[in-house]
C-alpha positions as CSV (number, residue, x, y, z in Angstrom):
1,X,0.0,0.0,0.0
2,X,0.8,3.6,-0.8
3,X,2.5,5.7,2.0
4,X,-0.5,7.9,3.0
5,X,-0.1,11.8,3.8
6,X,-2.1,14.1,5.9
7,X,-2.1,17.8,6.8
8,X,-3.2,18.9,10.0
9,X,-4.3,22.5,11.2
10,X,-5.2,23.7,14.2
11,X,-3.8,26.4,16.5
12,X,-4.0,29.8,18.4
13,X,-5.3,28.0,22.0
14,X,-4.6,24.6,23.9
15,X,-8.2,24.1,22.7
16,X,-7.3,23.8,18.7
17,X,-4.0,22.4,19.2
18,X,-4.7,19.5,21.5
19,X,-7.2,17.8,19.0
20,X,-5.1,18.1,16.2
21,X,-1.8,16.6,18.0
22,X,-4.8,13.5,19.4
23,X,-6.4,12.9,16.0
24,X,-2.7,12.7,14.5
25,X,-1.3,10.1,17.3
26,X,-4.7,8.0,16.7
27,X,-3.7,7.8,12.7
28,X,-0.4,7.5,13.2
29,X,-1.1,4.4,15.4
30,X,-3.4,2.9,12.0
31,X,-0.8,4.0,9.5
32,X,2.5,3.6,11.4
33,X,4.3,4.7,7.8
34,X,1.8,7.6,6.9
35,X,3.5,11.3,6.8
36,X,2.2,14.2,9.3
37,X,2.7,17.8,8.6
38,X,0.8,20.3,10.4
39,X,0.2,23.9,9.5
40,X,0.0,26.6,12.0
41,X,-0.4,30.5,12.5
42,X,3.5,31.5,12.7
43,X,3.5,33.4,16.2
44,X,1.2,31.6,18.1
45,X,1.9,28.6,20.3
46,X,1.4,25.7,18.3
47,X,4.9,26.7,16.7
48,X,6.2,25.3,20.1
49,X,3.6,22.5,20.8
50,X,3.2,20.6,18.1
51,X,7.0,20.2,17.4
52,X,7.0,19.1,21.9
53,X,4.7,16.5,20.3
54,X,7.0,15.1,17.5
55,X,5.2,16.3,14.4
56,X,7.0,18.7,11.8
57,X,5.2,22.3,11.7
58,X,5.1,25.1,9.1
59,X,4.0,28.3,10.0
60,X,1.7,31.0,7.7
61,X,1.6,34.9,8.1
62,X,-1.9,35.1,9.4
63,X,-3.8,36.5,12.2
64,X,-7.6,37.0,13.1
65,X,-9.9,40.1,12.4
66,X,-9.7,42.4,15.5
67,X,-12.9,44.3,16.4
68,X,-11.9,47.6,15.8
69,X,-9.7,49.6,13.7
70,X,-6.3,48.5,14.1
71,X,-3.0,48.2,12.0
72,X,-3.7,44.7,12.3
73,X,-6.8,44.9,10.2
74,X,-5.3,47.1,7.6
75,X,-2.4,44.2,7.0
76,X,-5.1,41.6,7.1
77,X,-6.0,41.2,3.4
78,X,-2.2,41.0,2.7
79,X,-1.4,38.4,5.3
80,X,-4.3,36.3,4.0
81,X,-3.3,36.7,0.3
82,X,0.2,35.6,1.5
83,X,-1.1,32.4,3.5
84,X,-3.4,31.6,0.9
85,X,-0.8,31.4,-1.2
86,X,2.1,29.6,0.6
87,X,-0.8,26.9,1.9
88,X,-1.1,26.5,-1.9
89,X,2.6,25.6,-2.1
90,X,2.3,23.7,1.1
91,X,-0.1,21.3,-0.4
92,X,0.9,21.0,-4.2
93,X,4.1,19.7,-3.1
94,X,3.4,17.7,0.0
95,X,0.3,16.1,-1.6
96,X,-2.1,15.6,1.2
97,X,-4.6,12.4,0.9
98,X,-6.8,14.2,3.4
99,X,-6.7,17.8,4.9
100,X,-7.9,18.3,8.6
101,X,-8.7,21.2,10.5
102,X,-9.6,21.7,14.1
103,X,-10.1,25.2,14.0
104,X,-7.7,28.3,14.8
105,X,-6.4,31.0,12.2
106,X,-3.9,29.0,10.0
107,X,-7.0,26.5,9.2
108,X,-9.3,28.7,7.1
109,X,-6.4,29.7,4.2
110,X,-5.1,26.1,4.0
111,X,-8.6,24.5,4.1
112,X,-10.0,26.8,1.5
113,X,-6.7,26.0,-0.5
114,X,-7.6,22.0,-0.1
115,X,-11.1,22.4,-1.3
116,X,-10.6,24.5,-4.0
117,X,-7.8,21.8,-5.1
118,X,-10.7,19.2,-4.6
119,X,-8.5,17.2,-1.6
120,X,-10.9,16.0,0.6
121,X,-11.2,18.1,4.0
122,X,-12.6,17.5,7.6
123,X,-13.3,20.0,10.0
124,X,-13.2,19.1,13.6
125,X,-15.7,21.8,15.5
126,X,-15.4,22.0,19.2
127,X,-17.7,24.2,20.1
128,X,-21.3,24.8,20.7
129,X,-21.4,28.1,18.6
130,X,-18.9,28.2,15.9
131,X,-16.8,30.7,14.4
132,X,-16.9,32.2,11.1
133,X,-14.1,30.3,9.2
134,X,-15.8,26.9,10.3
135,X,-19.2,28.4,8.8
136,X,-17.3,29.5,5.6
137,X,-15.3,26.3,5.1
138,X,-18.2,24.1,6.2
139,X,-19.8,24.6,2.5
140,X,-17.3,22.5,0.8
141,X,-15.8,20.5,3.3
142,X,-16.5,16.9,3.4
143,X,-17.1,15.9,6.8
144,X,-17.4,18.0,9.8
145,X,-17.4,16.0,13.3
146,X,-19.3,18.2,16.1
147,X,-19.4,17.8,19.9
148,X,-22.9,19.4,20.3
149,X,-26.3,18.8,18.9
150,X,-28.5,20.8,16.9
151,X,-25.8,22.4,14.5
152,X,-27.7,22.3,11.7
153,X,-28.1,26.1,11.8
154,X,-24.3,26.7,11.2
155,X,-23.8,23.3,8.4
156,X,-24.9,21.5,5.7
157,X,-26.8,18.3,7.6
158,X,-25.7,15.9,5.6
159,X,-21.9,16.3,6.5
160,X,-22.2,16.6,10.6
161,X,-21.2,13.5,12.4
162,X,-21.7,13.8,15.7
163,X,-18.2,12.4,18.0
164,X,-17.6,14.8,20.2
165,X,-14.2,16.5,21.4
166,X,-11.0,14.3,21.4
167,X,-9.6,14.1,25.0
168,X,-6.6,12.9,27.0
169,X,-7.1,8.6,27.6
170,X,-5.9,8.8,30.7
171,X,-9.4,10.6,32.0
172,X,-11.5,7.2,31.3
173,X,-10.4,5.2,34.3
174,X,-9.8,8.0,37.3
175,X,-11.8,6.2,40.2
176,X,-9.2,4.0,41.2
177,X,-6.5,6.9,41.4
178,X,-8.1,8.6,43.9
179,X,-5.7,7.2,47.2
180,X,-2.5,7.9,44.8
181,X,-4.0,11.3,43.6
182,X,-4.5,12.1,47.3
183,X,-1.0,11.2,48.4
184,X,0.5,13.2,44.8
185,X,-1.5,16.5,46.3
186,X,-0.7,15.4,49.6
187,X,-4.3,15.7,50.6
188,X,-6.4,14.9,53.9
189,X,-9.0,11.9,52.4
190,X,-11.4,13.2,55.2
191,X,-11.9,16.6,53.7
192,X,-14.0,17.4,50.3
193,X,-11.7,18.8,47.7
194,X,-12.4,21.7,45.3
195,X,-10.3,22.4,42.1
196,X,-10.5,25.5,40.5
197,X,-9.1,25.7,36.9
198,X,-8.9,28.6,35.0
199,X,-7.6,27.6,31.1
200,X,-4.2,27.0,30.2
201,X,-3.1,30.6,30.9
202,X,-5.7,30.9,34.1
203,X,-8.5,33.5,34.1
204,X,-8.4,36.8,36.1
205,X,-12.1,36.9,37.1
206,X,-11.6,33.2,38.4
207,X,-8.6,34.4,40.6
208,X,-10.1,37.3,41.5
209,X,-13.4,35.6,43.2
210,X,-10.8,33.1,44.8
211,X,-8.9,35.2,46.5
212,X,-12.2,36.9,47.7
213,X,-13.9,34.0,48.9
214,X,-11.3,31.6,49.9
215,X,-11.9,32.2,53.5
216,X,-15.3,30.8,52.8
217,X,-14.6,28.5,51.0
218,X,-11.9,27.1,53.4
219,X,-14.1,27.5,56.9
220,X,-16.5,24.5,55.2
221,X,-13.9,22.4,55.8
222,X,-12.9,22.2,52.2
223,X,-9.3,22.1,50.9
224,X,-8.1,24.1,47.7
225,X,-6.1,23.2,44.6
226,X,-6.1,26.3,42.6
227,X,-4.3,26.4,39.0
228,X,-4.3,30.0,38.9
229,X,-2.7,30.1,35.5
230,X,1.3,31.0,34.9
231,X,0.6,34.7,34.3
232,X,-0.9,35.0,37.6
233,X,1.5,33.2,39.6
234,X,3.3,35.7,41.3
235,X,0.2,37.2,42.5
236,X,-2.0,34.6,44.1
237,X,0.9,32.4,45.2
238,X,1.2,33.8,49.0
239,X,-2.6,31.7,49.4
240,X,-0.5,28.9,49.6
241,X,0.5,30.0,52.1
242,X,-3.2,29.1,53.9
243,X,-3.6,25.7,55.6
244,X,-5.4,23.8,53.2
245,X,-4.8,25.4,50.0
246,X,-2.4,24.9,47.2
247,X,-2.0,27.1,44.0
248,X,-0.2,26.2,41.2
249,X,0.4,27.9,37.7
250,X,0.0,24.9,36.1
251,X,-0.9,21.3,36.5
252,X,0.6,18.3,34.8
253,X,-1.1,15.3,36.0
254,X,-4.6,16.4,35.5
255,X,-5.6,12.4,35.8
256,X,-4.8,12.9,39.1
257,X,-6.5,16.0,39.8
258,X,-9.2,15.2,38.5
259,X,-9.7,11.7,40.9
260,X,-8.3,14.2,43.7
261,X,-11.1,16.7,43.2
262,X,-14.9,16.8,44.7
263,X,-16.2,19.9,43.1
264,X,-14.8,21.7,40.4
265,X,-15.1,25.4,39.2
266,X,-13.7,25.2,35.7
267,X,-13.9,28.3,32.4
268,X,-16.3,26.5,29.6
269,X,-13.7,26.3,27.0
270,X,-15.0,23.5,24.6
271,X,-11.9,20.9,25.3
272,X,-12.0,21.6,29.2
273,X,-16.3,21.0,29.1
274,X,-15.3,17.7,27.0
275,X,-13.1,16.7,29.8
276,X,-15.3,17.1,32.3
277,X,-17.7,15.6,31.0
278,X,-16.2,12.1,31.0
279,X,-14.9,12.8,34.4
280,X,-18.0,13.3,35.9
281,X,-17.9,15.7,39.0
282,X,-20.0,17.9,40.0
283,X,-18.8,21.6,38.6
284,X,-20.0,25.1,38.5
285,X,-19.2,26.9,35.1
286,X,-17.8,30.4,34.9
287,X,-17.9,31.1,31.4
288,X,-15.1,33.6,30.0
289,X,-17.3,36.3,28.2
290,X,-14.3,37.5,26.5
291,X,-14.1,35.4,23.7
292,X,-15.7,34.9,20.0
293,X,-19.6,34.9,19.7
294,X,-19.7,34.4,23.4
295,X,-19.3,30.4,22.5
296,X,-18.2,29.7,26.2
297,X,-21.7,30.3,27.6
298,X,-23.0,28.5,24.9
299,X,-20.8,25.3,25.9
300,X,-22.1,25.6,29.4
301,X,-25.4,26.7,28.7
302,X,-25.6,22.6,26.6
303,X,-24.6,21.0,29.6
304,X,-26.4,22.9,32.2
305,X,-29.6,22.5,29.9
306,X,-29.3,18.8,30.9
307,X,-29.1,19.2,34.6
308,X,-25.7,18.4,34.2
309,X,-24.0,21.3,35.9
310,X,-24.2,24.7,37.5
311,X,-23.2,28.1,35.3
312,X,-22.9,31.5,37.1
313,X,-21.5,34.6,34.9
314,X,-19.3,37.0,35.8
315,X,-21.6,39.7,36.2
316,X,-23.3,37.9,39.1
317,X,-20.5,36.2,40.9
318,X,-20.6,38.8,43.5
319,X,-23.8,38.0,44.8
320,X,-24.7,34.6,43.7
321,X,-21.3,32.7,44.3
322,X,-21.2,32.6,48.4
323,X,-25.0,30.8,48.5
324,X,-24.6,28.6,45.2
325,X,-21.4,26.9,46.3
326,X,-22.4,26.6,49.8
327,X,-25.7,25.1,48.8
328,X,-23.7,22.5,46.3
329,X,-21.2,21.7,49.0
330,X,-23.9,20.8,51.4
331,X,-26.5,18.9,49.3
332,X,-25.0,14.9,48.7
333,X,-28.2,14.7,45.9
334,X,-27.5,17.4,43.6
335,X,-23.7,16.6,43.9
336,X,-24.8,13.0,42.1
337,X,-27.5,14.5,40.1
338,X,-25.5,16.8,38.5
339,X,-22.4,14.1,38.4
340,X,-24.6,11.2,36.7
341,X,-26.6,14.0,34.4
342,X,-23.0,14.8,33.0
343,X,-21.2,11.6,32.7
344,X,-24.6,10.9,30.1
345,X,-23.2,13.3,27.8
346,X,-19.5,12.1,27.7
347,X,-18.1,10.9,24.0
348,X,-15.0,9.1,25.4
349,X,-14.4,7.2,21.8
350,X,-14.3,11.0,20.1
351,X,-11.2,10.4,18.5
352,X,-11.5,7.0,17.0
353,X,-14.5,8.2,15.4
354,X,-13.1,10.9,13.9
355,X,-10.3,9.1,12.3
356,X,-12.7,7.2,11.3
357,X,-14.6,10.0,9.2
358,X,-11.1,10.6,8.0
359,X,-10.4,7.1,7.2
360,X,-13.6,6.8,4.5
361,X,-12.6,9.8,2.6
362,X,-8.8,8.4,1.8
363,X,-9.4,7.8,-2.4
C-alpha cells in the first residue's frame, strides 16, 4: 500500500492544538508509515507545541480580524493573500490524501486551498457556537465531526457527524487513582476537595473571586487546589501559604486531579467541558465572556440545559457565588445528580470516530 499523507491545522489555543496533535497520534497508530505535517499560525503557540509532540510544523503569516480599527486589520487582506498562497505551495508539493482542521487562524487559508484543489477536508468543531471560518469552510468540506447537537443552523446536515471532542485517555479510568491522587496533592482523604481551573493561561475573574472567597470557602472544611494560570502566579501564590490550600500555575497530571477533586469550578472552554464531562464531577461553570460569539456560555449553557452542571456569569459572581457553592457543597443529591446527568453526555471514543470519518474519505 501507498504511503499515505495528511495535513493537520489547528492552532492559536490549547483548545485547537490538542485535538489536532490526538487525532494525528490515533492515525499514526493505524498507519505507522503515513507522513504528518501540520500547518499553524507563525507566532502563536502551536509553533512550540506541536514540534513538543513530535510532528514537523510550518508556520503562515496570518492573524484574526480584530474588532476595531487597528494596523492589524489594515495588513489583514495581505497576510491572508500571502497564506493563501504559501498553503497552496504547502499542499501541491506535499500532496495531502486528506486535509484536517480543528479550528484556529492557520486552518481557514489552508482548508480553503484543499477544497478549491478538490483534496478532501474534515473540519473538527469543538464548540457549541462556531466561528466564522468553520461556517465559511463548512460549504465545501466533506465531513465536519461536532461535539454538540443541533448544529444544523451553522452546516450543511448531511456532513455533521456527531463524536464529540478528542480528549486525553488517561481521563477514562480515574476512580481508582483517587488514594494515589490524594498522596500526589498530599491531601487529607477526610476533607472534600475543590479544584479551580482557569484555562491554560488561568482566568483573572476566576482568581479574583478566589482570593475573595477563599476564607469561605476554606471554613466549610474544604481544601483548595487552585491552578491559577502561569501569568498570575506571582500574584495569588502567597494563598498557599493558607492551611489547606495549594496554588499552582500549572498542572501536569490532570488524571490525578481530576480523581483528587470533589467539586470543580472550571472556564467553559469547549476541550475543558469535553473533559469534564467524561470525568464526571460535579462543577459550577464560569464562562469567560471574552471570547468569539460568546461560545463559552453557549458550551455551558448545553450542559447545564441537561441538569448536568451549574453556570454563574461573571456579572453575578458577587452576589450569587457565596450561597450557590455553599448550597452544592452541602446537598449529597445534587452533587450525584449533576455528576450522573454529566457523565450521560461524555463521547470518550471521540477520537477513533473521527479518524474514522477521515479514514472513509482516503481515495
Amino acid at each position: 500500500m501507498r504511503k499515505l499523507k495528511f495535513i493537520l491545522s489547528g492552532g492559536g489555543t490549547g483548545g485547537h492544538i490538542y485535538p489536532a496533535v490526538a487525532i494525528a497520534n490515533e492515525l499514526k497508530s493505524r498507519f505507522p508509515d503515513a507522513e504528518f505535517l501540520f500547518v499553524g499560525a507563525k507566532d502563536k503557540m502551536e509553533m512550540q507545541k506541536v514540534p513538543q509532540a513530535g510532528y514537523p510544523i510550518k508556520g503562515l503569516w496570518i492573524a484574526g480580524l480584530q474588532r476595531k480599527l487597528t494596523l492589524q486589520n489594515a495588513m489583514f487582506p495581505f497576510k491572508l493573500m500571502s497564506s493563501l498562497w504559501n498553503s497552496r505551495q504547502i499542499i501541491k508539493s506535499f500532496k495531502p490524501d486528506v486535509v484536517i482542521g480543528t479550528g484556529g487562524f492557520a486552518s481557514g487559508p489552508l482548508l480553503q486551498v484543499a477544497n478549491s484543489l478538490n483534496i478532501p477536508t474534515v473540519i473538527q468543531e469543538q464548540n457549541s457556537y462556531p466561528g466564522i471560518t468553520n461556517k465559511l469552510l463548512s460549504k465545501k468540506a466533506n465531513a465536519i465531526c461536532v461535539a454538540y447537537e443541533n448544529l444544523e443552523r451553522f452546516f450543511p446536515a448531511a456532513k455533521i457527524v456527531i463524536t464529540g471532542n478528542p480528549v486525553r485517555q488517561d481521563l477514562l479510568e480515574i476512580d481508582s487513582k483517587r488514594n494515589e491522587a490524594q498522596a500526589h496533592f498530599k491531601l487529607d482523604p477526610n476533607k472534600k476537595t475543590l479544584l479551580v481551573l482557569g484555562g491554560s493561561l488561568g482566568a483573572r475573574r476566576i482568581n479574583q473571586l478566589i482570593a475573595k472567597e477563599i476564607d469561605v470557602i476554606t471554613a466549610l472544611g474544604i481544601q483548595v487546589i487552585w491552578q491559577c494560570g502561569k501569568l498570575y502566579l506571582d500574584e495569588y501564590q502567597h494563598f498557599s501559604e493558607k492551611e489547606n490550600v495549594q496554588v499552582l500555575a500549572f498542572i501536569d497530571r490532570m488524571d490525578l486531579v481530576y480523581a483528587a477533586a470533589d467539586v470543580v469550578i472550571s472556564r467553559a472552554g469547549a476541550s475543558s467541558v469535553s473533559e469534564l464531562c467524561l470525568v464526571g464531577k460535579p462543577v459550577i461553570f464560569i464562562p469567560s465572556p471574552n471570547v468569539a460569539e460568546d461560545h463559552q456560555t453557549k458550551n455551558a449553557k448545553a450542559i447545564v440545559d441537561k441538569k448536568g452542571a451549574i453556570l454563574i456569569k461573571e456579572s453575578e459572581l458577587d452576589t450569587a457565588f457565596a450561597t450557590t457553592f455553599s448550597n452544592l457543597i452541602s446537598d449529597e443529591n445534587l452533587q450525584n445528580e449533576l455528576s450522573q446527568n454529566i457523565k450521560k453526555l461524555a463521547k470518550p471514543n471521540a477520537t477513533k470516530d473521527i479518524v474514522q470519518e477521515v479514514i472513509k474519505l482516503i481515495k
